[in-house]
Wavefront OBJ file of the C-alpha trace (Angstrom):
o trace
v 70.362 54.740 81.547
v 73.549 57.229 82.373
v 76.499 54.899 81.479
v 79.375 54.085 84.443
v 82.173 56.159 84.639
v 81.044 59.540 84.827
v 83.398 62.162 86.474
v 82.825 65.226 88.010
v 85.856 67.975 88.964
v 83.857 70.248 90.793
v 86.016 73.873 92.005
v 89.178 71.865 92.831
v 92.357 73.671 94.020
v 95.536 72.441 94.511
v 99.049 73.782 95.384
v 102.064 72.458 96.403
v 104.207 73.362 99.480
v 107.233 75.933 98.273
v 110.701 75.021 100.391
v 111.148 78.905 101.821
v 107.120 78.572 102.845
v 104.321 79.310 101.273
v 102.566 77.401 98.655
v 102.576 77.261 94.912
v 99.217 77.106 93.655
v 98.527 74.653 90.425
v 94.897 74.036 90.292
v 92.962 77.178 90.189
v 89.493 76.127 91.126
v 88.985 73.956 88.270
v 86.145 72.652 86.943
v 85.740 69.458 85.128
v 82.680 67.257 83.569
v 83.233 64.123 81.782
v 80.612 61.530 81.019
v 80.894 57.567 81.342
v 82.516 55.839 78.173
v 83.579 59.402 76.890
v 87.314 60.272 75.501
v 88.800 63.224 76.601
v 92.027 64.485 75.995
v 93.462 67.286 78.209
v 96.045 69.918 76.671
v 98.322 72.462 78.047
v 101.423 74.073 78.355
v 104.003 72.743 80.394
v 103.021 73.268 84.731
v 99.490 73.618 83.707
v 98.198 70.757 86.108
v 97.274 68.040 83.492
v 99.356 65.616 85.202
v 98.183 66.950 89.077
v 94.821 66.535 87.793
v 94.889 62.886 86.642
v 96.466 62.049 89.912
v 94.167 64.086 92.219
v 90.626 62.157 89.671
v 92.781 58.917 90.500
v 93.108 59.390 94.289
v 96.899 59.778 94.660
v 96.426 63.474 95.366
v 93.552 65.390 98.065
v 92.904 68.865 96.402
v 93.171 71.650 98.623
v 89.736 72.402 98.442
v 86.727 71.138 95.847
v 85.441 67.546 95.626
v 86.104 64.793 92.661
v 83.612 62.329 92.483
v 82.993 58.900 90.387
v 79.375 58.229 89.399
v 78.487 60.698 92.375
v 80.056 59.317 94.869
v 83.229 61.087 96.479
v 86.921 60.025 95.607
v 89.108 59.539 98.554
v 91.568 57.771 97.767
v 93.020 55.172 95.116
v 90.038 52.997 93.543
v 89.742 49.859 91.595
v 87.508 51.190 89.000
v 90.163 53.831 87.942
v 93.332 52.410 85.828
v 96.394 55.091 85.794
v 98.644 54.655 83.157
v 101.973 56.844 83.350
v 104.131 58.286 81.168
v 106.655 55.653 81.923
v 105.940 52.460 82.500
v 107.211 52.205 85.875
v 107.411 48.025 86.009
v 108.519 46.298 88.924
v 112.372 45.361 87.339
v 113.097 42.042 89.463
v 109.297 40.569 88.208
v 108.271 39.205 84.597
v 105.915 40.786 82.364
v 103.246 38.415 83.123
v 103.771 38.913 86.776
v 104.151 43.299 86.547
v 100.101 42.563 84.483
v 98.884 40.092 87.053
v 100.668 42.300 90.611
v 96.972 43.903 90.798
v 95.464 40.622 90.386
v 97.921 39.130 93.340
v 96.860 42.231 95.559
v 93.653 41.564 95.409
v 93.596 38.221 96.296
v 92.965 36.127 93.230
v 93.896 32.653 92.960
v 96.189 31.688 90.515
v 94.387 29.572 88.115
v 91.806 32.865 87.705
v 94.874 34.969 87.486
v 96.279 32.971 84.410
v 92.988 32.989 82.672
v 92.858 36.921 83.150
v 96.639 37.586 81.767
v 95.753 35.382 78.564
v 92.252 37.890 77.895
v 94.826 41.183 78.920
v 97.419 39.718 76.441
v 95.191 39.610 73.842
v 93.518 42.988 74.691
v 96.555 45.119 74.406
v 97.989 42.904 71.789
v 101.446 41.710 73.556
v 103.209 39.048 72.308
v 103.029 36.411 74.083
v 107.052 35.217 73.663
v 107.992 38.283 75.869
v 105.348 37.464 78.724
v 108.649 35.776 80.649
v 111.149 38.197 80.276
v 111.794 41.167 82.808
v 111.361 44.464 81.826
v 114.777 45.387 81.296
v 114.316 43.069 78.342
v 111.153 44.931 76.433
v 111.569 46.933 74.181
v 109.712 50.734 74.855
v 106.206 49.300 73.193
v 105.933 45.759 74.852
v 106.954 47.590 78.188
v 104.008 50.002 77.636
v 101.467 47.819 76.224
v 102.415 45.367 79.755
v 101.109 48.675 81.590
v 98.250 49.151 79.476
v 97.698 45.564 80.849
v 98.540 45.901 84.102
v 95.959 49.380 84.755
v 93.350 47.448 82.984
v 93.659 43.816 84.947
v 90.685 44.850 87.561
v 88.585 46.116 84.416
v 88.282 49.910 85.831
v 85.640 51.875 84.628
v 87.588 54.948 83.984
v 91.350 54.756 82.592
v 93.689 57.911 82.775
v 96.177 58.114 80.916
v 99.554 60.619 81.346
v 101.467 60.925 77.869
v 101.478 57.319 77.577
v 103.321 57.157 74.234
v 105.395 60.456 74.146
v 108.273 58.233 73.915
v 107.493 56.127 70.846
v 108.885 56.690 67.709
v 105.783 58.728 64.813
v 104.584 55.610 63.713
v 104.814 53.538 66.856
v 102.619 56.318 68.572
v 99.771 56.255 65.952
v 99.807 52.723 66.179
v 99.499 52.658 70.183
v 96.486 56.049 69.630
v 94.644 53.274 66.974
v 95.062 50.360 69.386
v 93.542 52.649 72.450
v 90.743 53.410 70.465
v 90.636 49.746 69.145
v 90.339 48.706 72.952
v 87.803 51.440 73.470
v 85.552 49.864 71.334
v 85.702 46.735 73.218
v 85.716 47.871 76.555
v 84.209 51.343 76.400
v 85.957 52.529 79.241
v 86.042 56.614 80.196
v 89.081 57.332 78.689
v 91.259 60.948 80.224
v 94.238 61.291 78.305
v 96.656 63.740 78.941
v 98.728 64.880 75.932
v 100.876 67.435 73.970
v 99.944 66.079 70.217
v 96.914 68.240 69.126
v 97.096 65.638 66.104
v 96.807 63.223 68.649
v 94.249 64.422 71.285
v 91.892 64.827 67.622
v 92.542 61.553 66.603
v 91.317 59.960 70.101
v 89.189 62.087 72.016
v 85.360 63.219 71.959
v 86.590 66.394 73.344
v 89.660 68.107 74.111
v 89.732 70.168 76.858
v 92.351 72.942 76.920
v 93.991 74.235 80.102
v 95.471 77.333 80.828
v 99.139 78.085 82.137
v 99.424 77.613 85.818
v 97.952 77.648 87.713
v 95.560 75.610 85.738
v 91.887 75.938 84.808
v 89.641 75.024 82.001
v 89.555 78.014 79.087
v 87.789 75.741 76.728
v 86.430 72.278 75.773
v 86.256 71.780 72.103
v 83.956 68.783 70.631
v 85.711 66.763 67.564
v 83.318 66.281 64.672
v 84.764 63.011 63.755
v 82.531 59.981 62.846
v 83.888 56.643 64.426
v 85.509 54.291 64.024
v 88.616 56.497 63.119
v 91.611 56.214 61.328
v 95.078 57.817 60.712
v 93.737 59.038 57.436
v 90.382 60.967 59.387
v 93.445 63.450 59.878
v 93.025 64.664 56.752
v 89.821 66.030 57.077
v 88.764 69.515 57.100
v 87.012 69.341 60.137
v 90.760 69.038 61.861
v 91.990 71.535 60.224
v 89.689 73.964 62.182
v 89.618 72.008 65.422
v 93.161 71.696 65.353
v 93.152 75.314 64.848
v 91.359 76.409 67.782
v 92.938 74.550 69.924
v 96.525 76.631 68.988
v 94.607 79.648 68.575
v 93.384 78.903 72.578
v 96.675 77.941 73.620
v 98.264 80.984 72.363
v 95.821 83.417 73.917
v 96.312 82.059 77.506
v 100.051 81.975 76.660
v 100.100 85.539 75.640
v 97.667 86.377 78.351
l 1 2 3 4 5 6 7 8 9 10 11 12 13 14 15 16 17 18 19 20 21 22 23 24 25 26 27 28 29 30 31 32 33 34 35 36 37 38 39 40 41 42 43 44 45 46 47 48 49 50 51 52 53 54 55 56 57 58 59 60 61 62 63 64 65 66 67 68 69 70 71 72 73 74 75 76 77 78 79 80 81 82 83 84 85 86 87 88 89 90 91 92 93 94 95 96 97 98 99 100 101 102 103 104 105 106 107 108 109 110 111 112 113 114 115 116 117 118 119 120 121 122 123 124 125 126 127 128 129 130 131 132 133 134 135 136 137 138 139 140 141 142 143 144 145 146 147 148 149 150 151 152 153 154 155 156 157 158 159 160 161 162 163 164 165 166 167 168 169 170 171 172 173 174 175 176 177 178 179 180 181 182 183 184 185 186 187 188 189 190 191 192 193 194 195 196 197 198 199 200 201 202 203 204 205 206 207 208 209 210 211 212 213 214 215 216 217 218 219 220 221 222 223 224 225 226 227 228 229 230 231 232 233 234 235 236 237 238 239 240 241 242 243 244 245 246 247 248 249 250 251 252 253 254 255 256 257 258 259
């Protein structure tokens, strides 16, 4: 039985429209296959499309040309079954923390009473303490605003959550803690997981794959498996088997730069 969540990039280009005319091409007929539950990390340089392709897999963006599609059928637009987590948390400022995690619910018509049961499970799923559910987000610190995020993009339980940089801005040790917690919720949830990062450290940590892009505009120059056993932990980074993966991902990386 093939398991929900599978996602298929097929040829996809992309540019975007220069001021003096023209366009500026940032997807360069890229090509993409990621199965249902599966963790992926995507990593680049800097303009290499990771971001343009999270939003073009979550609907936000039409390519130019190519097709995305979610368990075979075409996306067209924004989708309840894919959760986009951004880079910042982007909360509504004048609403609570327990009303930012519920606004999906609210948009989709849920009663209250249901939507109350649903924050106390999201609460507990992303590990938010449950003092700061009434304050606004100017009052979180960095992690509770992220984890209410993480809450909010998983309050319709999507199938597939994408996920741009998520905890770039954490301190070292907050970050490893979020990257434990993710796969923590994986677990639970199994959820296709797209995760767009810089860390090489952390894309090995998370992912069953990381796929590397090239400078833009972007395309896939390779997809490297990571031989790690699961469940994982910080100390899994110690293994030799990341030493190698870790190294040819940099070794790719620098080719394409050079190139």
């Amino acid at each position: 039985m093939t398991t929900p969540g599978a996602i298929r990039v097929d040829h996809v280009e992309l540019g975007f429209p220069l001021r003096g005319g023209g366009r500026l091409p940032v997807l360069d007929g890229l090509d993409l296959a990621i199965d249902g539950g599966e963790i992926v990390a995507l990593i680049g340089p800097n303009g290499s499309g990771k971001s343009t392709l999270l939003r073009v897999v979550a609907g936000l963006l039409t390519p130019d040309s190519g097709i995305v599609t979610l368990d075979e059928g075409p996306i067209t637009g924004p989708d309840p079954r894919i959760g986009l987590v951004f880079q910042e948390p982007r909360l509504l400022p004048w609403r609570s923390a327990a009303d930012n995690i519920t606004y999906p619910l609210e948009l989709a018509g849920w009663p209250a009473a249901r939507r109350i049961e649903r924050l106390d499970a999201l609460t507990e799923l992303v590990a938010l303490d449950r003092s700061v559910l009434g304050n606004r987000p100017s009052e979180l610190s960095g992690g509770q605003a992220q984890r209410v995020a993480l809450a909010r993009a998983l309050a319709l339980e999507p199938g597939v959550l994408l996920m741009d940089e998520p905890f770039s801005a954490l301190d070292a040790l907050s970050r490893e803690r979020f990257d434990l917690e993710l796969l923590a919720l994986w677990e639970r949830a199994s959820p296709t997981v797209v995760l767009v990062t810089h860390s090489i450290a952390e894309a090995i940590l998370v992912a069953d794959r990381v796929v590397v892009l090239s400078p833009r505009p972007g395309r896939v120059v390779a997809e490297l498996p990571v031989e790690l056993p699961r469940p994982r932990s910080i100390a899994d980074l110690d293994a030799a088997v990341v030493t190698s993966t870790s190294r040819a991902i940099r070794r790719h990386l620098g080719e394409e730069a050079a190139a």
